[in-house]
C-alpha positions in Angstrom: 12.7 -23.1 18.6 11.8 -24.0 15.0 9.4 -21.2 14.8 11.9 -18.7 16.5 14.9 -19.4 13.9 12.7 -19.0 10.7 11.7 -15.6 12.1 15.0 -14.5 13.1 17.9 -16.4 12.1 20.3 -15.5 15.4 23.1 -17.7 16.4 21.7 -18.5 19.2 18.6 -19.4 17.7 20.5 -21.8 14.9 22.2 -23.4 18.5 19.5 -24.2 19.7 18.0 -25.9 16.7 21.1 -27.8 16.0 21.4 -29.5 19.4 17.8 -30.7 19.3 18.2 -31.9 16.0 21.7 -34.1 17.2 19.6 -35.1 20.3 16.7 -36.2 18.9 16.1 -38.9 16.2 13.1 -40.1 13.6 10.8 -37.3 12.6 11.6 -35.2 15.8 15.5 -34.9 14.0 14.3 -34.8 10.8 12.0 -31.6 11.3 14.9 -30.1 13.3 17.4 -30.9 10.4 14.6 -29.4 8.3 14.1 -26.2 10.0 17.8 -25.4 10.1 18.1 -26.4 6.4 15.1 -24.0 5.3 16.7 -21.4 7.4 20.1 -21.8 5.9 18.2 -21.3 2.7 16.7 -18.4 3.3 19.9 -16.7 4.5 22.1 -18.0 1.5 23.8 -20.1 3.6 23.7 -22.7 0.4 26.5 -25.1 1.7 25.4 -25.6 5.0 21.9 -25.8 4.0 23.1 -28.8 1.9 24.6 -30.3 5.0 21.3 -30.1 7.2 19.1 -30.9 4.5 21.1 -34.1 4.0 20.6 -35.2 7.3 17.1 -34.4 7.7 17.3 -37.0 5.0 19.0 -39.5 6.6 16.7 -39.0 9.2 13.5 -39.9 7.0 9.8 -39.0 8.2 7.3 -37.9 6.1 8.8 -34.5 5.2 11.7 -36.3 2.7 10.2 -34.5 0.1 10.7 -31.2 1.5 14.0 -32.4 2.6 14.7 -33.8 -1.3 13.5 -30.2 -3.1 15.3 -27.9 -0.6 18.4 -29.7 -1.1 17.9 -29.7 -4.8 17.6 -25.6 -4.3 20.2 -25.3 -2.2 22.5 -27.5 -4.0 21.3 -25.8 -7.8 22.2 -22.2 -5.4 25.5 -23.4 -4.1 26.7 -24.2 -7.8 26.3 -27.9 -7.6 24.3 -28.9 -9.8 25.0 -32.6 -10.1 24.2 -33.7 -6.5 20.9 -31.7 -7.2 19.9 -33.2 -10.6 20.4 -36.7 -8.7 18.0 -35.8 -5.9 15.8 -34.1 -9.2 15.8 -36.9 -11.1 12.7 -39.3 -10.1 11.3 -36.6 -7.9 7.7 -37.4 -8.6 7.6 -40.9 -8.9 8.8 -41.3 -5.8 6.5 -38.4 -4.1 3.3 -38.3 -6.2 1.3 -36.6 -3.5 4.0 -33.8 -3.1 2.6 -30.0 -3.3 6.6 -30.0 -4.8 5.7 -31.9 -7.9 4.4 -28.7 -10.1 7.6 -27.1 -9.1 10.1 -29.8 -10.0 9.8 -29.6 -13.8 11.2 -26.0 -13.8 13.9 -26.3 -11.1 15.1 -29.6 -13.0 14.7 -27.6 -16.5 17.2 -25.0 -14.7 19.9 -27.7 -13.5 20.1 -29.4 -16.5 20.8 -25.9 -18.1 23.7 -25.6 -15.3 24.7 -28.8 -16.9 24.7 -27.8 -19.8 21.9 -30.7 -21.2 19.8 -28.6 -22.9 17.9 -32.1 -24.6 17.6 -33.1 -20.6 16.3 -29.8 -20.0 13.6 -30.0 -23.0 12.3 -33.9 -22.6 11.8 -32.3 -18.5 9.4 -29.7 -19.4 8.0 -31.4 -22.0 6.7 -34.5 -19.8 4.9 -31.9 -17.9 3.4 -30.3 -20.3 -0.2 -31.5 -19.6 0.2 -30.4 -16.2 -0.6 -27.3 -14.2 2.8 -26.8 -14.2 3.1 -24.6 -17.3 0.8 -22.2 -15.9 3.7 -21.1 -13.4 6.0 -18.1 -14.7 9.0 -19.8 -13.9 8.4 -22.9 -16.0 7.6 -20.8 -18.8 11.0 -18.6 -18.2 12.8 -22.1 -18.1 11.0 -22.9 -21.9 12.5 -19.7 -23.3 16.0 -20.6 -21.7 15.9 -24.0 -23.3 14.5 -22.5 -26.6 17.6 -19.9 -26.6 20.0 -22.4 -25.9 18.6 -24.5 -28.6 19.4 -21.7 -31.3 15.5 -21.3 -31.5 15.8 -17.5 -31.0 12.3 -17.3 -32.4 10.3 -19.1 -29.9 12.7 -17.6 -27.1 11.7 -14.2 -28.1 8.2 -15.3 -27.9 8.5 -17.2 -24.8 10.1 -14.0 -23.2 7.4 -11.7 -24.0 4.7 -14.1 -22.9 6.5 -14.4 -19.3 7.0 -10.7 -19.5 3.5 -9.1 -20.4 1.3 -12.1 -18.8 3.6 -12.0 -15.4 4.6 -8.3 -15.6 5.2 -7.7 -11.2 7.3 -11.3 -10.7 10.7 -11.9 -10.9 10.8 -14.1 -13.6 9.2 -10.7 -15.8 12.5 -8.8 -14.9 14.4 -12.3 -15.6 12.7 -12.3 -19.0 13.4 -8.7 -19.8 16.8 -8.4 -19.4 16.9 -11.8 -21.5 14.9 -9.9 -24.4 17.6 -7.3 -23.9 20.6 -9.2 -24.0 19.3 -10.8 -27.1 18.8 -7.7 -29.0 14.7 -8.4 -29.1 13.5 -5.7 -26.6 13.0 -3.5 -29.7 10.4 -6.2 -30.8 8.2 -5.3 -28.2 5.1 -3.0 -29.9 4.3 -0.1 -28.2 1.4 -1.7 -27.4 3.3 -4.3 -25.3 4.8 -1.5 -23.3 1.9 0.4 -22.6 1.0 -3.4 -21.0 3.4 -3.2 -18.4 3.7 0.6 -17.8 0.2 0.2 -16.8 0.9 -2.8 -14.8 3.3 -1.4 -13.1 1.5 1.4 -12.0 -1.5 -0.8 -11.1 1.1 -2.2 -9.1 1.9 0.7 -7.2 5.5 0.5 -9.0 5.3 4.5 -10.0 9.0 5.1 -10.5 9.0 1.6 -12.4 6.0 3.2 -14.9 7.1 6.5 -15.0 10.2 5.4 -16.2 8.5 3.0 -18.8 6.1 6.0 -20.3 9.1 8.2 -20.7 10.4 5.6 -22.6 6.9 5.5 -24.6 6.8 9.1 -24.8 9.9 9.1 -26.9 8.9 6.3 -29.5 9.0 7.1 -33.4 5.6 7.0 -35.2 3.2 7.8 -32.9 0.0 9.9 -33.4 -0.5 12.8 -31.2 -2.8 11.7 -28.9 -0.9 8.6 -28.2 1.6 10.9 -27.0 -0.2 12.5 -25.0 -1.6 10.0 -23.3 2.1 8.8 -22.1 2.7 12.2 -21.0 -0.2 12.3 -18.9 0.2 9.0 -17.2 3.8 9.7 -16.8 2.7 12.9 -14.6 0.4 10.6 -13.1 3.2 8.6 -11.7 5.3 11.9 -10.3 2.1 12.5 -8.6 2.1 9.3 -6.6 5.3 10.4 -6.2 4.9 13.9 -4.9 7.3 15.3 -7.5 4.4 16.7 -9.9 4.4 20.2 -9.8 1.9 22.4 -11.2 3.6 24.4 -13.9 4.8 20.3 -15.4 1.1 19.6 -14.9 -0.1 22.7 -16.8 2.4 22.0 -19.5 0.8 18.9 -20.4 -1.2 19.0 -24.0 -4.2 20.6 -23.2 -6.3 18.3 -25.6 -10.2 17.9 -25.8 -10.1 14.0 -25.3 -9.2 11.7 -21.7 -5.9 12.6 -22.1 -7.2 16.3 -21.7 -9.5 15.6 -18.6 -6.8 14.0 -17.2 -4.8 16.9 -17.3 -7.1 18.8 -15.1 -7.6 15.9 -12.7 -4.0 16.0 -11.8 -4.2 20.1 -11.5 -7.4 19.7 -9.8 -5.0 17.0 -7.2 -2.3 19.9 -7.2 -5.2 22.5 -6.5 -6.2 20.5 -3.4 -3.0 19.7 -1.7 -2.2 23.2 -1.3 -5.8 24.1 -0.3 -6.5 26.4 -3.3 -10.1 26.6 -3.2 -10.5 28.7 -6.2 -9.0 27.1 -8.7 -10.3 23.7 -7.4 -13.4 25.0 -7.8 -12.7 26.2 -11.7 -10.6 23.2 -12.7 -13.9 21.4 -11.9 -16.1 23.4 -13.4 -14.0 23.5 -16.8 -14.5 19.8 -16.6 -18.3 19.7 -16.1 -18.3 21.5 -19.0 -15.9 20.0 -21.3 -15.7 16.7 -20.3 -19.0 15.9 -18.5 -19.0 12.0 -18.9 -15.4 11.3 -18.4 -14.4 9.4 -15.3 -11.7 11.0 -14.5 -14.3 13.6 -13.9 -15.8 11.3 -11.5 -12.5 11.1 -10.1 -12.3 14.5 -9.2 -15.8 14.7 -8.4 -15.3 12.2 -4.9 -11.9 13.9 -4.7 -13.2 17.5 -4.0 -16.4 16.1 -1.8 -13.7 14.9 0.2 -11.9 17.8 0.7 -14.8 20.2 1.5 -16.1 16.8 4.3 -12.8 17.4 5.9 -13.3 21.2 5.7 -16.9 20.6 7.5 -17.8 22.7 4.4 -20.8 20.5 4.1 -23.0 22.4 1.5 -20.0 22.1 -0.9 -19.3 18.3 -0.3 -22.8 17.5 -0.9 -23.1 19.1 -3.8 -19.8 16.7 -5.4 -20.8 13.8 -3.9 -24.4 14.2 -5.3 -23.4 15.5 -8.6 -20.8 12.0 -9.2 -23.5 9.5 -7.9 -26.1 11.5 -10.3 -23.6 11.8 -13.6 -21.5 8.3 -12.8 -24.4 5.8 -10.8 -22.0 3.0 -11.4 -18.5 4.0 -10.8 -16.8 2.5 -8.5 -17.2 5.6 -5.9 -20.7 6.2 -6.6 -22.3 4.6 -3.7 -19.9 5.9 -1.0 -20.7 9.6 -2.8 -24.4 9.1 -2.9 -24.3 8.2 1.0 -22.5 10.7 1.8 -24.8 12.7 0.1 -27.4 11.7 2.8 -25.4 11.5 5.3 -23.9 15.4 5.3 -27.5 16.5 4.3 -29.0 14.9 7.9 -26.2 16.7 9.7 -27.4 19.8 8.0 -31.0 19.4 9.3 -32.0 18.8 5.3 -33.9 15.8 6.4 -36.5 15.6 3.4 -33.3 15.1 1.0 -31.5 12.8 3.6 -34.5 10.3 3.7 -34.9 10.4 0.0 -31.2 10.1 -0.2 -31.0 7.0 2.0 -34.3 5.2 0.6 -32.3 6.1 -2.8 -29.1 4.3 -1.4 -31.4 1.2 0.1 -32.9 0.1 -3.8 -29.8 1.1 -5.9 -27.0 -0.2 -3.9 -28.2 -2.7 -1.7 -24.9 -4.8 -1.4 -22.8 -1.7 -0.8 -21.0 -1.4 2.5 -22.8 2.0 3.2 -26.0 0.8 3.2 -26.2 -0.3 6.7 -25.6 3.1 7.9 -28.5 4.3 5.5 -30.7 1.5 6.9 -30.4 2.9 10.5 -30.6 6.8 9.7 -33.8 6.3 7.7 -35.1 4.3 10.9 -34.2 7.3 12.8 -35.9 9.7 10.5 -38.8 7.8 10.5 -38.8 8.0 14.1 -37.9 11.3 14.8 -39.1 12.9 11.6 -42.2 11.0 10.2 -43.5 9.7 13.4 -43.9 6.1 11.7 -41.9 3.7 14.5 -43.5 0.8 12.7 -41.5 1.3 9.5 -38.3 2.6 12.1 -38.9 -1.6 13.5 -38.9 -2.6 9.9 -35.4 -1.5 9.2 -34.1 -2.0 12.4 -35.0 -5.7 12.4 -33.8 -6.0 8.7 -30.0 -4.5 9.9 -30.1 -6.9 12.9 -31.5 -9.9 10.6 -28.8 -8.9 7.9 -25.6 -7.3 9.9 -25.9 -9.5 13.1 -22.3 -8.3 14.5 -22.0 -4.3 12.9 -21.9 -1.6 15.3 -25.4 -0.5 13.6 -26.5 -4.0 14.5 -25.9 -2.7 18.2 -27.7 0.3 17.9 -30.3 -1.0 16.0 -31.3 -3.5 18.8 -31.1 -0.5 21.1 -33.5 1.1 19.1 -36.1 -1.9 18.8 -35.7 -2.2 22.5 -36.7 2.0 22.9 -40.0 0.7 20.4 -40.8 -2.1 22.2 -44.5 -3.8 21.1 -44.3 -1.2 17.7 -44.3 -4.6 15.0 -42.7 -3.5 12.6 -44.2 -2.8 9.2 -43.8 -5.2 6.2 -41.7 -3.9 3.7 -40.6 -6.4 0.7 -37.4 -4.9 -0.2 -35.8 -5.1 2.9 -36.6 -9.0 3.0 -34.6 -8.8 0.2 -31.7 -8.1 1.9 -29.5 -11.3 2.7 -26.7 -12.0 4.7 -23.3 -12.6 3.1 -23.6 -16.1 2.2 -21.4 -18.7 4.4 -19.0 -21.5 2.7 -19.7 -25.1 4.3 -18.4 -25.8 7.2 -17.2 -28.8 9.5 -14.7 -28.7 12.5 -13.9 -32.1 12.2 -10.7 -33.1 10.0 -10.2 -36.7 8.1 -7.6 -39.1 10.7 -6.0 -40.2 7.4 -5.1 -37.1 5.9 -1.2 -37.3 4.7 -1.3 -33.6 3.9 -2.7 -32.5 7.3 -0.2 -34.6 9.3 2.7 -33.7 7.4 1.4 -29.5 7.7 1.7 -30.6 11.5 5.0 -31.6 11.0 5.6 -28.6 8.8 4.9 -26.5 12.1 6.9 -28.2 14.4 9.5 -27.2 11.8 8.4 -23.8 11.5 7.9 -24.3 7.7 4.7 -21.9 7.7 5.0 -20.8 4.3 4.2 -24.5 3.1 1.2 -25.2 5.6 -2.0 -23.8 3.6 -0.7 -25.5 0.7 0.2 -28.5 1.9 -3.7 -28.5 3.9 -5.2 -28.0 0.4 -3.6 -30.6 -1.4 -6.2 -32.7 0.2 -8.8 -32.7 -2.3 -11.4 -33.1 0.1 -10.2 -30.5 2.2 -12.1 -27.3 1.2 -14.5 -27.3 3.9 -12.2 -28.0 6.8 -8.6 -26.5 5.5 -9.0 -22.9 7.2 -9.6 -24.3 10.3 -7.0 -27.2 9.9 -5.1 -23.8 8.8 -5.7 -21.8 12.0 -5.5 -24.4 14.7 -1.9 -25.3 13.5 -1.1 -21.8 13.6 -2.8 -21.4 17.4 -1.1 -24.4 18.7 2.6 -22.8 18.6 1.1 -19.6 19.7 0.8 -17.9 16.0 -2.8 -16.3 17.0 -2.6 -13.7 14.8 -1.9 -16.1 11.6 -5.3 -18.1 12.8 -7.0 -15.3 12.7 -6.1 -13.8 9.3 -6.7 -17.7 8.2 -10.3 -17.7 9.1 -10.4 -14.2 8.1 -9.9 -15.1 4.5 -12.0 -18.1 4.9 -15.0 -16.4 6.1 -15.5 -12.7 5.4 -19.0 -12.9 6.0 -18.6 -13.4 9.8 -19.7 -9.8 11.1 -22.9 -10.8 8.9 -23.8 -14.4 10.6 -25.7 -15.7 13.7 -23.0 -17.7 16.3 -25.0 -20.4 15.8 -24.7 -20.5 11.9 -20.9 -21.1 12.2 -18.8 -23.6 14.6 -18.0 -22.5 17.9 -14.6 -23.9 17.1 -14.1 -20.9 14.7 -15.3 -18.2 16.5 -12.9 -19.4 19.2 -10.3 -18.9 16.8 -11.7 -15.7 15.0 -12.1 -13.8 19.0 -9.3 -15.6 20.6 -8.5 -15.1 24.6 -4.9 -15.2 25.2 -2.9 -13.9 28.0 -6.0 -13.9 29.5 -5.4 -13.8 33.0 -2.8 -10.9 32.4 -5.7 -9.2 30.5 -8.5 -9.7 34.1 -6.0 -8.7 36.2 -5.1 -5.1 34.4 -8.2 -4.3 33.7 -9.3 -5.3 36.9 -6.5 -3.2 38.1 -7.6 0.0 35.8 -11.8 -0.8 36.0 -11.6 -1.7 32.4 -14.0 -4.5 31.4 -11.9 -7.2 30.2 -13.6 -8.2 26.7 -13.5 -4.4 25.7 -9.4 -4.4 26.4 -8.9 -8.0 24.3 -11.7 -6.6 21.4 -9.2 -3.1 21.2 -6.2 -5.8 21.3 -8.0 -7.8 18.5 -7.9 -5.1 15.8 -5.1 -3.2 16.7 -2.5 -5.9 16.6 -4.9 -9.4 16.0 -2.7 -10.7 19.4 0.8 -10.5 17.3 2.8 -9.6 20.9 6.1 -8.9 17.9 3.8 -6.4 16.1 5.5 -3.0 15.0 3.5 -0.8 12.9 4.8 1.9 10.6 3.8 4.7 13.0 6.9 2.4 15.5 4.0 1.5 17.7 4.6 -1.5 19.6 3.0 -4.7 20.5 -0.2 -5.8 21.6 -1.8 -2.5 21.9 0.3 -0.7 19.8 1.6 1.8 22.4 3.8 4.4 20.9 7.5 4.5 22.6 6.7 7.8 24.6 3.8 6.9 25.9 5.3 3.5 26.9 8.1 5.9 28.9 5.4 7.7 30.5 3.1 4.7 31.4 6.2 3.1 32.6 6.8 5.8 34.7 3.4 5.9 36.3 3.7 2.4 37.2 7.4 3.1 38.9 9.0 0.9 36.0 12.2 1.6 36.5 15.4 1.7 33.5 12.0 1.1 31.1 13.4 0.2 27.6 11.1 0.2 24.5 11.9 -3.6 23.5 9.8 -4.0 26.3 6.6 -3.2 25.0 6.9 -6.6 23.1 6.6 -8.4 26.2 2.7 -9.6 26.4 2.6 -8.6 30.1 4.3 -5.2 30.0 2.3 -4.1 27.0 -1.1 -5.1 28.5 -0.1 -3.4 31.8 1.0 0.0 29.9 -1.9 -0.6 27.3 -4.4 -0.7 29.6 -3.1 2.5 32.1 -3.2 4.3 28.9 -6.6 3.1 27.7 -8.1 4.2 31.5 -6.4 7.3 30.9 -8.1 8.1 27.4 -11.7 7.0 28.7 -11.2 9.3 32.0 -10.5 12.5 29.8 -13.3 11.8 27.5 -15.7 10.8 30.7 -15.7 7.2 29.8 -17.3 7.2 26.6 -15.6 4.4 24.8 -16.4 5.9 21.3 -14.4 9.2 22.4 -11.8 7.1 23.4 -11.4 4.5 21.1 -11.2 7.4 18.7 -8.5 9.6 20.8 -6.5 6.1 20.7 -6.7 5.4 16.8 -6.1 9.3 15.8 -4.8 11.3 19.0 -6.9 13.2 21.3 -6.7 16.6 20.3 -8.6 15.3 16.9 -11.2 14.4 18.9 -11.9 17.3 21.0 -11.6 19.0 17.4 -14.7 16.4 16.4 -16.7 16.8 19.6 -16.7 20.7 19.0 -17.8 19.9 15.8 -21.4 19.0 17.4 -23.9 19.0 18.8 -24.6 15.3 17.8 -28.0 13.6 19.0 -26.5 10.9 20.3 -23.2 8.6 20.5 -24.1 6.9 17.0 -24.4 10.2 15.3 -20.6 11.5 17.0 -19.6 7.8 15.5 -21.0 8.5 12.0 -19.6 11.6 11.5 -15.8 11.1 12.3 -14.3 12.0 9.1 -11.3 9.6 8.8 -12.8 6.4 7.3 -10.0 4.5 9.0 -10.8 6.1 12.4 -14.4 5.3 12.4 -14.0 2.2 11.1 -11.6 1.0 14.1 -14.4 2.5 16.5 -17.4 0.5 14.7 -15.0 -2.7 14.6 -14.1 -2.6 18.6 -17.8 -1.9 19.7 -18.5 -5.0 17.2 -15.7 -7.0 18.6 -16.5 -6.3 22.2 -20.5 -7.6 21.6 -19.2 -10.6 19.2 -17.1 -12.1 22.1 -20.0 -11.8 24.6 -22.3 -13.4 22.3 -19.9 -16.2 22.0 -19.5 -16.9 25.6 -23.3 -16.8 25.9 -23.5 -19.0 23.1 -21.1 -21.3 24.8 -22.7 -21.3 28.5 -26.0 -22.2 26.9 -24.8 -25.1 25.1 -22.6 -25.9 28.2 -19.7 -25.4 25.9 -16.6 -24.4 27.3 -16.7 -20.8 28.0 -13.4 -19.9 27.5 -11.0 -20.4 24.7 -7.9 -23.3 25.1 -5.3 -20.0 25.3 -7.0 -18.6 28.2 
């Protein structure tokens, strides 16, 4: 219930929390009063949040501190500042394990302010000035409030700009600002300053935000030409993230022989693309070959216009971008993905000489780039196919199985070895140099007296999640057990999908490692089995094998039954609302409502009807499928006619959305990872299946 109100706050949802938390006492109350008090919070609801949080105190438990700092918010939001500098006051004396306790300084700093004590406010921050406490934005906002309410206008100003320019996307930045303003200091800020947080912003992805601030810029006094220009031209950046650029602003722009000037053309090269003008593409590039043959935003518009002649199947043309930006630019950041591509577009083309130079090229300069697999496995099969040498085809075949255990290349690869049997494969010392991604220690045990992990239990029961993985890793000892302490919290109430991002960001390496090399307990968590019988008996019912249905359900939703994606496809397996209708109507679903495609059941019953129907009209090829799923059906009759392809691995290579083929390549991988874990497990006479099934 906990869970259900901090996600959606309904009346009924705040009912059903309140009469637990009157029927229950001791820590069972307390979470209760907790949960309601937190959700009060987080709807403004500051008096009544006051009220539950008081008698989640009265309650006791481990969680008083929570209960004692949420108050203190709630009270400092509701106006009363008093009853929260007396629940303030003390606060880390008497909680000096609390994850609260770098917080408190600045909240305190803030009330006292309220109160109008600005020497209380001062001798607050200043006892925690040795702290990691001043590293947070809004202690530092709270030492320019004090300063300016000292009369120390200086150090204010100073104190502003330092919150502002070192914190430029937080809410105490826009706090800060409109303090500077008010003050009359915003003029003090140096054009240099502003350039700061124009460029933040747009780093940011904030483009109205930094196209605002370089029209600002754009209009300062003093400043040299090129200056100028440079505003200018990052100002028409931003309108092009914006799609409000047109070409006759971008041809205005000073047409200058310095970065500002290349890029000018890199934004009309942009414009020259999205309306599919070939020609002057072409020329806009060519002018910058030739004046501006080391900038990178040549290199930008280098990989740009590959791209749009790989999407044209204009392959010739691509190659000859991508090749030309991994020759000029070896190191930028698109360089590898250009040079592969390179390879890749010229072994389409039958150019296999330059392909195999290509991908021994891509093997010894970019061995830790995510391409390289692919190049590993397409110089195995030009070595087999092209310079009749299956020895060195075992060699790199073994090293992509050794090195990317769980990739779909890892699958074809030990498809391959398999086709060579008793070929031993050559030696070759640079591919011995190629290592796995290196694991972090691990142990799937947890300490019995851990305070922080009982009271992130607690924190679950009162759906608290925000507070869990910093409450785990207050431990100090925790770091090799908190992701999993993380994820089995989440998996208990049913958050699946939280566990998994958890040991997601814990171990990014897993594609890369051998079962054995991590925890079973993990990979349980990482390929998780819920609604498992649901998911037998439907595929059962549509002659899908089960493990293929959950490793599809894995990556489009990660088992989040609530998930709505941006496309409105719902649930589990992302079904679209019209084909929900339809596959409703197939199975005589009568009065079928799209809310029920959130239902686990309903969705895995649809999902899977659908997912039979894509692999019969691509004549069960799961790669044609999984593709018609991601990117819609017509797209892929579009990419089969775009053949002949060798074989099923060279179809996969050459789908042409990234995304796409990357959601093929992750199922296949998904689908073989969770049979290797239940072989694992039945060897080991470890359970087989996972506690949700």
């Amino acid at each position: 219930m906990a869970q259900q109100l901090a996600t959606l706050r309904t009346p009924e949802a705040y009912a059903g929390v309140a009469a637990f938390a009157r029927s229950h006492t001791g820590d069972a109350a307390a979470a209760a009063y907790l949960a309601l008090g937190h959700a009060y919070l987080l709807d403004k609801r500051y008096a009544e949040a006051e009220t539950a949080l008081a008698e989640a105190r009265r309650a006791g438990g481990e969680l008083a501190d929570y209960a004692d700092f949420l108050d203190a918010v709630a009270s400092h939001g509701a106006g009363e500042d008093a009853a929260a500098e007396t629940v303030l006051h003390g606060f880390g004396d008497r909680y000096p394990e609390s994850i609260f306790d770098v917080q408190v300084p600045e909240l305190e700093a803030n009330v006292l302010l309220a109160l109008n004590n600005l020497e209380g406010a001062r001798k607050v921050l200043a006892a925690a000035a040795d702290t990691s406490a001043v590293d947070r934005p809004g202690y530092q906002l709270a030492e320019g409030e004090v300063e300016l309410g000292l009369g120390q206008q200086q150090a204010a100003e100073e104190t502003f700009k330092r919150v502002l320019l070192a914190h430029p996307l937080s809410n105490e930045a826009d706090t800060a600002r409109a303090k500077l303003t008010q003050m009359g200091a915003e003029s003090t800020l140096t054009v240099t300053d502003l350039r700061t947080l124009a460029d933040a912003y747009f780093d940011g992805g904030r483009n109205a935000e930094a196209a605002e601030q370089f029209q600002a810029l754009m209009h300062e006094p003093g400043l040299d030409a090129a200056t100028r220009d440079g505003f200018a031209v990052s100002e028409a950046a931003c309108q092009l993230k914006l799609k409000r650029l047109t070409t006759a602003e971008a041809r205005a722009l000073p047409d200058t022989n310095d970065e500002n000037g290349a890029r000018r053309l890199d934004l009309l090269m942009e414009l020259a693309r999205s309306r599919d003008d070939e020609s002057e593409q072409q020329s806009l590039v060519a002018e910058m070959e030739t004046r501006f043959p080391h900038s990178l935003w040549l290199a930008d518009a280098l990989f740009s216009s590959g791209n749009m002649y790989l999407l044209k199947r204009d392959f010739p043309t691509a190659i000859k971008y991508y090749g030309d930006l991994a020759a000029r630019f070896p190191a930028d950041k698109n360089a590898a993905a250009a040079h592969w591509k390179a390879g890749w577009l010229s072994y389409r083309l039958g150019l296999y000489k330059d392909a195999a130079r290509i991908f021994d090229e891509q093997i010894r300069l970019y061995p830790g780039a995510t391409e390289t697999v692919s190049a590993l496995y397409w110089r195995g099969r030009l070595y087999e196919t092209q310079d009749h040498s299956p020895a060195q085809a075992a060699a790199n075949y073994r090293s992509i199985v050794r090195v990317y255990q769980h990739f779909f290349y890892a699958q074809m690869a030990r498809e391959r070895l398999a086709a060579l049997a008793g070929t031993k494969p050559a030696a070759e010392p640079q591919l011995d140099n190629l290592l796995p991604t290196p694991l972090p220690l691990l142990v799937d045990t947890f300490p019995e007296d851990s305070p922080h992990l009982a009271k992130a239990r607690l924190l679950a029961n009162a759906g608290l999640n925000e507070f869990i993985a910093g409450e785990i890793k207050a431990d100090p000892n925790s770091s090799s057990w908190s992701a999993l302490a993380e994820a089995q919290i989440y998996s208990s109430y049913g958050e699946i999908y939280r566990a998994i991002r958890a040991l997601k960001r814990a171990l990014p390496g897993a594609a890369s490692a051998s079962i054995p090399s991590i925890p079973l307990v993990y990979w349980r968590i990482l390929f998780p089995e819920p609604w498992w019988d649901t998911i037998k008996a439907e595929s059962a019912k549509n002659n899908l094998d089960p493990y293929f249905v959950a490793s599809l359900i894995r990556q489009e939703s990660e088992f989040d039954p609530n998930a709505i994606s941006n496309r409105s496809a719902y649930g589990l397996m992302q079904l679209l609302p019209a084909v929900g209708r339809q596959m409703a109507h197939e199975e005589g679903i009568a009065n079928f409502q799209t809310f029920q495609l959130l239902d686990p059941q309903m969705n895995i019953r649809l999902g899977t009807r659908y997912l039979r129907q894509m692999l019969d009209r691509f004549g069960g090829v799961q790669e044609y499928a999984l593709a018609a799923y991601n990117a819609g059906d017509n797209r892929v009759v579009d990419w089969e006619a775009a053949g002949p392809y060798s074989g099923i691995d060279e179809f996969v290579e050459s789908i042409p959305f990234t995304q796409t083929r990357e959601y093929v390549e992750a199922i296949l991988r998904n689908e073989e990872t969770y049979r290797a874990i239940d072989d694992f497990a039945r060897s080991h006479d470890a359970p087989t299946t996972s506690a949700s099934r």
